[in-house]
VOMAR-738860 format. One record per residue (C-alpha): residue number from 1; residue in one letter; chain; x, y, z. Coordinates in steps of 0.2 Angstrom, whole numbers, plus 2048, in hexadecimal, padded with zeros to 3 digits. Layout:
N
ZABA / NUM / a / A / X / Y / Z
...
This chain:
338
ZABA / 1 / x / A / 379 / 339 / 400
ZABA / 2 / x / A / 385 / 33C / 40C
ZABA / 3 / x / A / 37A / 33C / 41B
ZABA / 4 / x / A / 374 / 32B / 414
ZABA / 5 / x / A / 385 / 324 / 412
ZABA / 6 / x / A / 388 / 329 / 426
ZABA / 7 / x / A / 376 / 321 / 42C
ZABA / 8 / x / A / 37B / 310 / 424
ZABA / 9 / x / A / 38D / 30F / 42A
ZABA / 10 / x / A / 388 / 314 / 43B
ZABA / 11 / x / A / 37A / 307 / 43A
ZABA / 12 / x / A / 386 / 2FA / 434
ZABA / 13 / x / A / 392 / 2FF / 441
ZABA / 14 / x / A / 385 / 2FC / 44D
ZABA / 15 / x / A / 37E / 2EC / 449
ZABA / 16 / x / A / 390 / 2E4 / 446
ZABA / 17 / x / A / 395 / 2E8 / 456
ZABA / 18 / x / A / 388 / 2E4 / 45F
ZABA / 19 / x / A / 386 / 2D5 / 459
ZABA / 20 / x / A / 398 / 2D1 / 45C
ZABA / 21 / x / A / 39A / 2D6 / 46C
ZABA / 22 / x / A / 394 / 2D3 / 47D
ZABA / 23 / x / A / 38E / 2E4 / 486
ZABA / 24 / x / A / 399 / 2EA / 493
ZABA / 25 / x / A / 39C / 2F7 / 49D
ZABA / 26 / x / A / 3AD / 305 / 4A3
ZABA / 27 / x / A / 3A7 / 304 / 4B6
ZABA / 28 / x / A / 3AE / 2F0 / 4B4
ZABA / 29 / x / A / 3B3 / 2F4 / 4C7
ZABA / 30 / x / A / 39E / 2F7 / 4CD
ZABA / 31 / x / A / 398 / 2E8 / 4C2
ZABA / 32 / x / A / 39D / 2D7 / 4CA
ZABA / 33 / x / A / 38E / 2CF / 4C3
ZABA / 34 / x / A / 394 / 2D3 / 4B0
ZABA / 35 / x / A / 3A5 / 2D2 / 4B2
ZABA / 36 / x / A / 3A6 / 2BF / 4BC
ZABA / 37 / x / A / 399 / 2B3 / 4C1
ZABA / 38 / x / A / 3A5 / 2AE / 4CC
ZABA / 39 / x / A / 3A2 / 2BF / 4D6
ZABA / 40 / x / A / 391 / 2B8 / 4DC
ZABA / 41 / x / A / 38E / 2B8 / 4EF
ZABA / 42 / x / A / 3A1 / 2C0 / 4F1
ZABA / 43 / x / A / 39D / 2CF / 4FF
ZABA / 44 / x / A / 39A / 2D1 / 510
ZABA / 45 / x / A / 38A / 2CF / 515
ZABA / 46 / x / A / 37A / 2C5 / 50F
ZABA / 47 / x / A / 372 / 2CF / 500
ZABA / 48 / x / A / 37A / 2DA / 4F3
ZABA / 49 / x / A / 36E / 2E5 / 4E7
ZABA / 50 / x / A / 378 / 2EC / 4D8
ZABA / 51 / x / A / 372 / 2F8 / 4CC
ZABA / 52 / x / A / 37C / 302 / 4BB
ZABA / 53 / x / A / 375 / 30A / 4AB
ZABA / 54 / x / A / 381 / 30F / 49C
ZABA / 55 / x / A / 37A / 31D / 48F
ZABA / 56 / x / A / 386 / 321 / 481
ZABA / 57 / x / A / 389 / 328 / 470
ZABA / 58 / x / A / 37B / 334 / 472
ZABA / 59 / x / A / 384 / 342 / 466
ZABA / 60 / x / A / 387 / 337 / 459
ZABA / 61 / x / A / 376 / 32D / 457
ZABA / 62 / x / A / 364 / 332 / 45A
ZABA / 63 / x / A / 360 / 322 / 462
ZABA / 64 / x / A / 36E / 322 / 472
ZABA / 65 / x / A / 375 / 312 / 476
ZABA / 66 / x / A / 36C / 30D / 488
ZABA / 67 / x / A / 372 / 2FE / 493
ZABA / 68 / x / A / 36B / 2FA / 4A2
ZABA / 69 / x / A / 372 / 2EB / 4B1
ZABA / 70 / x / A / 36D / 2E6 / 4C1
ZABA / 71 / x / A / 36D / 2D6 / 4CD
ZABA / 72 / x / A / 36A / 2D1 / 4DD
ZABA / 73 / x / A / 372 / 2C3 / 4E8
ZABA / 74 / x / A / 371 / 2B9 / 4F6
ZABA / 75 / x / A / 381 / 2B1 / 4FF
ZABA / 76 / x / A / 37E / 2A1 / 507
ZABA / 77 / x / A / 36E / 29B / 502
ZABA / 78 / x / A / 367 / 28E / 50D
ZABA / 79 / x / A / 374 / 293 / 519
ZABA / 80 / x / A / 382 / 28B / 50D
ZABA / 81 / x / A / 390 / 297 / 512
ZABA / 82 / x / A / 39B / 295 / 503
ZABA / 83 / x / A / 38E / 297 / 4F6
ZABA / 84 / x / A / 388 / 2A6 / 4EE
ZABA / 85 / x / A / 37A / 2A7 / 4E3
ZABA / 86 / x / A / 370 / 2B5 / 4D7
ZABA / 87 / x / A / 366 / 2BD / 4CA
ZABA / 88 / x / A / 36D / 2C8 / 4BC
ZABA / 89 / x / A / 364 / 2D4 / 4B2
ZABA / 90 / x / A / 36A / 2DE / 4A1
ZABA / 91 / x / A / 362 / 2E6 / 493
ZABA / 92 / x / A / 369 / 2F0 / 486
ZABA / 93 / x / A / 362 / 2FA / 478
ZABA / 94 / x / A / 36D / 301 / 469
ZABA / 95 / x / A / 36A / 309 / 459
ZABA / 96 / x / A / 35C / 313 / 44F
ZABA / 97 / x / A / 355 / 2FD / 44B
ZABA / 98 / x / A / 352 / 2FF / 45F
ZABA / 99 / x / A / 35E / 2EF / 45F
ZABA / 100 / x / A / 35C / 2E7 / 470
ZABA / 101 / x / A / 362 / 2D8 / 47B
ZABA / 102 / x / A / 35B / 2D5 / 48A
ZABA / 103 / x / A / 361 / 2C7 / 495
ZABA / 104 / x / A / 35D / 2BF / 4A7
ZABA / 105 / x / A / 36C / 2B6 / 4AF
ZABA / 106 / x / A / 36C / 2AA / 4C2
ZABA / 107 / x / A / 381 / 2AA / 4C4
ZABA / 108 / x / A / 386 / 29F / 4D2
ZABA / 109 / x / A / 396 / 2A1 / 4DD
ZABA / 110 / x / A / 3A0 / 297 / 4E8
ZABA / 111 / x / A / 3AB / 29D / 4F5
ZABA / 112 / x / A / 3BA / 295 / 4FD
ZABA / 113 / x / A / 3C6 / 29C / 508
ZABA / 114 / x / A / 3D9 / 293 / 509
ZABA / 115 / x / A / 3E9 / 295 / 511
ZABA / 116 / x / A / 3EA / 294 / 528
ZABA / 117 / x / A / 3E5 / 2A6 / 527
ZABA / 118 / x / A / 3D9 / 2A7 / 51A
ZABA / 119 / x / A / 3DE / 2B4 / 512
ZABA / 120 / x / A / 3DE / 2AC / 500
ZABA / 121 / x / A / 3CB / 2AB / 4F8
ZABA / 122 / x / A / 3C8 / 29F / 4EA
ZABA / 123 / x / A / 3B7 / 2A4 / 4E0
ZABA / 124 / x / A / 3AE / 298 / 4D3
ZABA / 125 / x / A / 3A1 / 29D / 4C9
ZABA / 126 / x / A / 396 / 298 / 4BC
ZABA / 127 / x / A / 385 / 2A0 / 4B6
ZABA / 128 / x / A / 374 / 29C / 4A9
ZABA / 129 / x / A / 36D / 2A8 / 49E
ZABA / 130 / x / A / 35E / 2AB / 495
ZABA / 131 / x / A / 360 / 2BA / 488
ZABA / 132 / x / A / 354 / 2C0 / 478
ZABA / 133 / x / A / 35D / 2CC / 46B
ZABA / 134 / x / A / 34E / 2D6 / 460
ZABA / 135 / x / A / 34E / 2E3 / 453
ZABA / 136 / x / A / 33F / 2ED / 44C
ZABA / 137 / x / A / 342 / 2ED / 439
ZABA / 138 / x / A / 334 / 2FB / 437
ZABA / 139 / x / A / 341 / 307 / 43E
ZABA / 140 / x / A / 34E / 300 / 42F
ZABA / 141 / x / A / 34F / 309 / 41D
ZABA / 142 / x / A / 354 / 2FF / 40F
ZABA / 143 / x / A / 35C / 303 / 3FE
ZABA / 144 / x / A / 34D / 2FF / 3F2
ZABA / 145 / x / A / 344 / 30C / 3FD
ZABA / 146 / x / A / 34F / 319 / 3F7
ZABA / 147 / x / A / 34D / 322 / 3E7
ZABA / 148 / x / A / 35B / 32D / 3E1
ZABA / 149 / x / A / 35D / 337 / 3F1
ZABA / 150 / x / A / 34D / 336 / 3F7
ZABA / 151 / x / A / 347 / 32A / 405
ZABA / 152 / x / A / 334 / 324 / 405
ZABA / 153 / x / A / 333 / 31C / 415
ZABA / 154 / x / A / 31F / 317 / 40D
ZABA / 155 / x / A / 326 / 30B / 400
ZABA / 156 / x / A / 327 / 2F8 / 404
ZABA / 157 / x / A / 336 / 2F1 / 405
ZABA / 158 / x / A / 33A / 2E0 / 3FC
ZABA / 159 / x / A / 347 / 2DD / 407
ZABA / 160 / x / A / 33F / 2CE / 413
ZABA / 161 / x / A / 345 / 2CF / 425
ZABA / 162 / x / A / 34B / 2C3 / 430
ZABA / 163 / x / A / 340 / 2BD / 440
ZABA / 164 / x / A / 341 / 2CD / 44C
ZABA / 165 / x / A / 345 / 2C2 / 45C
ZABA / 166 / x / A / 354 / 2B5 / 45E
ZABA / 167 / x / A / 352 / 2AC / 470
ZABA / 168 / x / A / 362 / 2A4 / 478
ZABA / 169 / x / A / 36A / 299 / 485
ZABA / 170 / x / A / 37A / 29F / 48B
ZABA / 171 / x / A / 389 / 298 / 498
ZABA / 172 / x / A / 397 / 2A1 / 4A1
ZABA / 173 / x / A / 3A2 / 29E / 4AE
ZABA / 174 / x / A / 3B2 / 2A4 / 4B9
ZABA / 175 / x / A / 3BE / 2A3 / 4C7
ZABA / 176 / x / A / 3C5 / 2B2 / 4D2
ZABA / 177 / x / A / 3D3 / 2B1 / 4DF
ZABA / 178 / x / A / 3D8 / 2C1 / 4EB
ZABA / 179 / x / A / 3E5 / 2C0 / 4F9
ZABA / 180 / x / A / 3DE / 2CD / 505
ZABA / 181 / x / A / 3E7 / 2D3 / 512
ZABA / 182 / x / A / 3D7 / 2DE / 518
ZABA / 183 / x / A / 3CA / 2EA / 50F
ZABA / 184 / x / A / 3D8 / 2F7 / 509
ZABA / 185 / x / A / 3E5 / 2E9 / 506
ZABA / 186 / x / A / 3E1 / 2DC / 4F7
ZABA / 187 / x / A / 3E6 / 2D6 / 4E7
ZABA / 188 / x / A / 3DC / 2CA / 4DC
ZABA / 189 / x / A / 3DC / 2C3 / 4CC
ZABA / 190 / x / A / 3CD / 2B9 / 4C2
ZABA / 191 / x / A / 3C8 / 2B5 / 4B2
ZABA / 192 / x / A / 3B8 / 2B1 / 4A9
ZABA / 193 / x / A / 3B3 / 2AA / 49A
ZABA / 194 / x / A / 3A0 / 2AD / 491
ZABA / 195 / x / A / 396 / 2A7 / 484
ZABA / 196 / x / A / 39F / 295 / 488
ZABA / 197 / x / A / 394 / 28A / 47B
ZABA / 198 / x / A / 392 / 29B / 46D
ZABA / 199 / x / A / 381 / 29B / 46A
ZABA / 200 / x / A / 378 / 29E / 459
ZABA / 201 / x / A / 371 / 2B3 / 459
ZABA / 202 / x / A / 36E / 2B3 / 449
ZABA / 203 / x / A / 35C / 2B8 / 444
ZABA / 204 / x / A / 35C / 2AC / 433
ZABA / 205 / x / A / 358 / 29C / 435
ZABA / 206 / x / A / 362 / 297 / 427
ZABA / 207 / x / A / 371 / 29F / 42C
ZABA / 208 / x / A / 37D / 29D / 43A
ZABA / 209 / x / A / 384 / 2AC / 444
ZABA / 210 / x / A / 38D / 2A5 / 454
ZABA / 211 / x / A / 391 / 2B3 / 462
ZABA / 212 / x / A / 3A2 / 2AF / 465
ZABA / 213 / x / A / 3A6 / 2AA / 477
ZABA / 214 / x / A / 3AF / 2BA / 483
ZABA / 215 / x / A / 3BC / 2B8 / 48F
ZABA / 216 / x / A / 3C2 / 2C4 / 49D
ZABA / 217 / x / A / 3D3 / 2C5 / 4A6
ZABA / 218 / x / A / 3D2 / 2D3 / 4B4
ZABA / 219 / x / A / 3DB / 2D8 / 4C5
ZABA / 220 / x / A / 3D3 / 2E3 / 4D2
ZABA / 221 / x / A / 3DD / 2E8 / 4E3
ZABA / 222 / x / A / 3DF / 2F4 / 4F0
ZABA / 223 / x / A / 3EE / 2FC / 4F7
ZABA / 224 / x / A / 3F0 / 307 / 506
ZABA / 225 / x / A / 3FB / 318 / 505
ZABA / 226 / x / A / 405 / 317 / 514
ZABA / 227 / x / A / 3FB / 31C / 523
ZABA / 228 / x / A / 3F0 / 329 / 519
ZABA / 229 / x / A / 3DF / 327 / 516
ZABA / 230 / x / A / 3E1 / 323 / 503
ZABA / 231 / x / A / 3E2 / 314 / 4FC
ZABA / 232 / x / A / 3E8 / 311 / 4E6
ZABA / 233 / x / A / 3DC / 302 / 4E0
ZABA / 234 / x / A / 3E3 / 2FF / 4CF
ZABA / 235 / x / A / 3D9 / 2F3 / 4C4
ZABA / 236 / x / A / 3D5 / 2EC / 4B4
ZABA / 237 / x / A / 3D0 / 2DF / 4A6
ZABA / 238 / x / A / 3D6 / 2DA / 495
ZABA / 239 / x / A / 3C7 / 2D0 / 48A
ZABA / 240 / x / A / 3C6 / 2C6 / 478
ZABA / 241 / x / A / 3B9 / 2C2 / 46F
ZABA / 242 / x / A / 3B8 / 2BA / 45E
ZABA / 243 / x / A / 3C5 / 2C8 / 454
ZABA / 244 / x / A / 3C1 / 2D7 / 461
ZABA / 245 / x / A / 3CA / 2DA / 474
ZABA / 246 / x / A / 3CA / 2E8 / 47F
ZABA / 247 / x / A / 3D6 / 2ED / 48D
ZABA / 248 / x / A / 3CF / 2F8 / 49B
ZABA / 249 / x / A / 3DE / 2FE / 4A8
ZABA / 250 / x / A / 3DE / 30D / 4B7
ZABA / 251 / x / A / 3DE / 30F / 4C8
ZABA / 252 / x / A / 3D1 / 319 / 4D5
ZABA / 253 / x / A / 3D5 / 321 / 4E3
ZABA / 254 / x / A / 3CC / 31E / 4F3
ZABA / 255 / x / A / 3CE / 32C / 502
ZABA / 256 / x / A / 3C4 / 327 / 513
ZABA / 257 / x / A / 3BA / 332 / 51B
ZABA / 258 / x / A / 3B5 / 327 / 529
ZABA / 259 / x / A / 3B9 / 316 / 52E
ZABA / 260 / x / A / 3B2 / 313 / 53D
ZABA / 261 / x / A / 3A6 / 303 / 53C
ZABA / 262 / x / A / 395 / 30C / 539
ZABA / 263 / x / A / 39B / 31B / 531
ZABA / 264 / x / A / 3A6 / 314 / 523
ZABA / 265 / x / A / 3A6 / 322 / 516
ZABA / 266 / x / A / 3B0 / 323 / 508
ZABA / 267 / x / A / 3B4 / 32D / 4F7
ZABA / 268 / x / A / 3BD / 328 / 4E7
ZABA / 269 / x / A / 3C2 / 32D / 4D5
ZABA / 270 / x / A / 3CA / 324 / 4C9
ZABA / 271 / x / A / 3D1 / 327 / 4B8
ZABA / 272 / x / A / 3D0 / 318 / 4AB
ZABA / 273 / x / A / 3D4 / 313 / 498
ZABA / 274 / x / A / 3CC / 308 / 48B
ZABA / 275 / x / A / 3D8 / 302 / 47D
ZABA / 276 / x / A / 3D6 / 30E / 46C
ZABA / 277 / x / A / 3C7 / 312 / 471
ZABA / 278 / x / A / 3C3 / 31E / 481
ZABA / 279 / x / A / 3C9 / 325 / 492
ZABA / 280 / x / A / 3BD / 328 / 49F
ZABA / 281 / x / A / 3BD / 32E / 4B2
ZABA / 282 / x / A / 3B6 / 326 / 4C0
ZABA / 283 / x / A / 3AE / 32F / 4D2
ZABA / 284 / x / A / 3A6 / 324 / 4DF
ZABA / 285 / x / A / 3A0 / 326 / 4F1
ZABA / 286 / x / A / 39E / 31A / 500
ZABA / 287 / x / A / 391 / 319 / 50F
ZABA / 288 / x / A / 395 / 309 / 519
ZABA / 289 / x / A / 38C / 2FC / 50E
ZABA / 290 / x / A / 386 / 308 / 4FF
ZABA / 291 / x / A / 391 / 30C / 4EF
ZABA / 292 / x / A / 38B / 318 / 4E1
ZABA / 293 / x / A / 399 / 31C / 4D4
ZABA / 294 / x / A / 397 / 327 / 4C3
ZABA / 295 / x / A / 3A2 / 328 / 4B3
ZABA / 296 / x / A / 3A2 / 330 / 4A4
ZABA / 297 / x / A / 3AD / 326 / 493
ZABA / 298 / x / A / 3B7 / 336 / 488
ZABA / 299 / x / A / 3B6 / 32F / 476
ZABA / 300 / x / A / 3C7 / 32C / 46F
ZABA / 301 / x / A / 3C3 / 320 / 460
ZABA / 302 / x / A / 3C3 / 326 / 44D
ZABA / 303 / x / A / 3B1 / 329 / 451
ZABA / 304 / x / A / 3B7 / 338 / 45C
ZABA / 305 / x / A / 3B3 / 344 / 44C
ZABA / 306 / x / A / 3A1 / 342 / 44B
ZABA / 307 / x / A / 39F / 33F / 45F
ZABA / 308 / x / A / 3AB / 34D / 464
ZABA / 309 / x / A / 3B6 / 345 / 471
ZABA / 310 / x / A / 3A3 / 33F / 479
ZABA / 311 / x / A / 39F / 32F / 480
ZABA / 312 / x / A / 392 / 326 / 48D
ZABA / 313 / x / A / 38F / 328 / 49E
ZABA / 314 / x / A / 38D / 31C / 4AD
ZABA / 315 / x / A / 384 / 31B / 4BF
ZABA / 316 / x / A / 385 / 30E / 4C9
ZABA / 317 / x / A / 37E / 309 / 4DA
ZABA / 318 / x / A / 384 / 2FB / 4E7
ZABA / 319 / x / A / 37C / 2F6 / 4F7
ZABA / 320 / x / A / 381 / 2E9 / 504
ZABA / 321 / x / A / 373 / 2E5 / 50E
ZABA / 322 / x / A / 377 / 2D8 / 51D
ZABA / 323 / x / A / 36A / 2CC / 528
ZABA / 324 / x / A / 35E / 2D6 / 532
ZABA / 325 / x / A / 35A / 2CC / 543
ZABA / 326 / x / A / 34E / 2CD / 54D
ZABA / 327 / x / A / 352 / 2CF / 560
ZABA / 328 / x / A / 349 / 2C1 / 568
ZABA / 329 / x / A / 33F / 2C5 / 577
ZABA / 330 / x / A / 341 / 2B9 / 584
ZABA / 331 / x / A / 333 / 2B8 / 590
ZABA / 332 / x / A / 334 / 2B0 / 5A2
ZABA / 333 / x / A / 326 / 2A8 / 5A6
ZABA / 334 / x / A / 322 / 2A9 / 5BA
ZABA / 335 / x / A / 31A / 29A / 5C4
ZABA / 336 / x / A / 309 / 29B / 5C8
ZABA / 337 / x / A / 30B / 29B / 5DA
ZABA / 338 / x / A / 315 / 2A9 / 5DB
C-alpha cells in the first residue's frame, strides 16, 4: 500500500508540473535559443549549431526524466546584416505515462548597434512554434484496477481517457541589450516573455486547461581580473509562471590558455543555485569557435529524501562556424599573337 501511495503522488507530481511548466534547463548560459528569441543570429560569425540534453531524477523514478534541445542559425540571411534567423528543436519525455512534448520553433532576431562607438547592442526577437504534448494511457494504472492490494494490470479499466495528442500554436518574444567593451568586458540585460496568447493543452475537449504564459528577466556579463588571465562572468534569471517562479544566480570562472587569434583556448567552472530547489556546478572548455560545457544539478528540495541529494545531469555543445570562401583564380588570358 504504501508503494502504491508513493507511485501515485510521484505520478501526480509529475503530470502537475509538467503541465504547468515550460521545460527548462540550469546551463541557462549555453542555451540562447531557450532562454531569448531575441539571442537569434547574436555571434560572430555566420552559422551557429547548438546542441544540450538534460537526464534527471534517475534515482527516484524508473522512467528518468530525459530533455533533449538543439537549433541552428543563420545571421544575415539574404545578406540582411541586422537580422538573424533560426530553427529550434526540443523534446522532452517524463514519467512512467512516457509523457512527452515535442516542439519545432523558427525564432528571428534583429540586431542594432547604437551609440558613435557602437558599443551598445539592441536585440529584438520574436519566434512561432509548433508543439504536440502525448501521453500512452496503457502505461497508467487506475483505481478500479486495484483490488485490495493487489494490481491486475489485465483488468479493463472504466476510466475513459482523454485523446492521447493535443497539438498547439505557440508565440514568444524578447529584447536583449549588452554594453560591451570587448569579449572579456560586458554587461547585458534582457527579458522574454513565452506562451504570449496561453494556449489550450488540455487533452479534453470539453475542458479548458491554459498553459500559463513564462516570462524571463536575466543578466549575463563578463569581467576581467586585472591583468590575469581570469575573468568572473556572473549571470542569472528570475522566471514566473502562472503561481510558480524560479531564481537561477552564480558566477563561472573563465582562465585563458591561449588568446592569440587562432588558438583561442579556454577553461571555465562555475558554481550556480536554483531557488528551494538545487545547487549545481558548471565546467566548460573553449577551442576558438567550439564550446562544450557539462553540469550536474545536487537535489536540495523536500524530495532530497528519496533522491539522496541526486539530481540531473547536462552536456552541452556550441559551434560557430564562419563563411568559408573560395579563393578565386584569376587567370590572364595571353593574346594570340604572342
Amino acid at each position: 500500500m504504501m508503494r502504491r501511495s508513493i507511485i501515485l503522488t510521484l505520478l501526480v507530481l509529475t503530470i502537475t508540473s509538467v503541465s504547468a511548466q515550460d521545460i527548462h534547463f540550469s546551463q541557462f548560459f549555453a542555451t540562447p535559443l531557450f532562454t531569448n528569441p531575441a539571442f537569434t543570429g547574436r555571434f560572430d560569425g555566420t552559422y551557429r549549431f547548438s546542441g544540450i540534453i538534460r537526464r534527471q531524477w534517475a534515482s527516484v523514478s524508473a522512467q528518468p526524466f530525459q530533455t533533449y534541445g538543439g537549433g541552428v542559425e543563420f545571421k544575415a540571411p539574404l545578406n540582411i546584416k541586422p537580422i538573424g534567423i533560426g530553427l529550434r528543436l526540443s523534446h522532452d519525455y517524463t514519467g512512467l505515462s512516457s509523457f512527452t512534448q515535442t516542439s519545432v520553433t523558427v525564432p528571428l532576431g534583429l540586431h542594432l548597434n547604437l551609440g558613435s562607438a557602437k558599443r551598445l547592442i539592441l536585440s529584438l526577437g520574436a519566434q512561432g512554434e509548433f508543439f504536440q504534448r502525448t501521453i500512452d494511457y496503457s502505461r497508467l494504472s487506475f483505481d478500479d484496477q486495484f483490488f485490495g492490494n493487489r494490481y491486475r494490470p489485465e483488468t479493463p479499466s472504466a476510466e475513459q481517457p482523454a485523446a492521447n495528442a493535443v497539438n498547439q500554436l505557440n508565440y514568444s518574444g524578447g529584447v536583449y541589450a549588452e554594453y560591451r567593451i570587448s569579449e572579456r568586458q560586458r554587461f547585458g540585460a534582457g527579458f522574454s516573455a513565452f506562451n504570449i496568447t496561453e494556449p489550450n493543452v488540455s487533452p479534453f475537449a470539453a475542458s479548458e486547461s491554459l498553459l500559463p504564459m513564462r516570462t524571463n528577466v536575466h543578466i549575463f556579463s563578463s569581467f576581467r581580473l586585472g591583468s590575469s588571465p581570469i575573468d568572473m562572468m556572473p549571470a542569472g534569471q528570475i522566471q514566473f509562471q502562472g503561481t510558480h517562479d524560479e531564481l537561477l544566480v552564480g558566477t563561472a570562472f573563465r582562465y585563458h590558455l591561449s588568446t592569440t587569434p587562432l588558438e583561442k583556448r579556454s577553461v571555465q567552472i562555475g558554481i550556480w543555485g536554483r531557488t528551494r530547489e538545487a545547487a549545481f556546478a558548471s565546467v566548460g572548455f573553449t577551442q576558438n569557435k567550439l564550446f562544450v560545457g557539462a553540469s550536474y544539478d545536487f537535489n536540495v528540495n523536500p524530495l532530497r529524501v528519496a533522491s539522496e541529494y541526486l539530481g540531473g545531469w547536462e552536456f552541452s555543445i556550441i559551434y560557430t562556424l564562419s563563411t568559408v570562401r573560395e579563393k578565386i583564380k584569376r587567370v590572364r588570358q595571353c593574346p594570340d599573337f604572342l
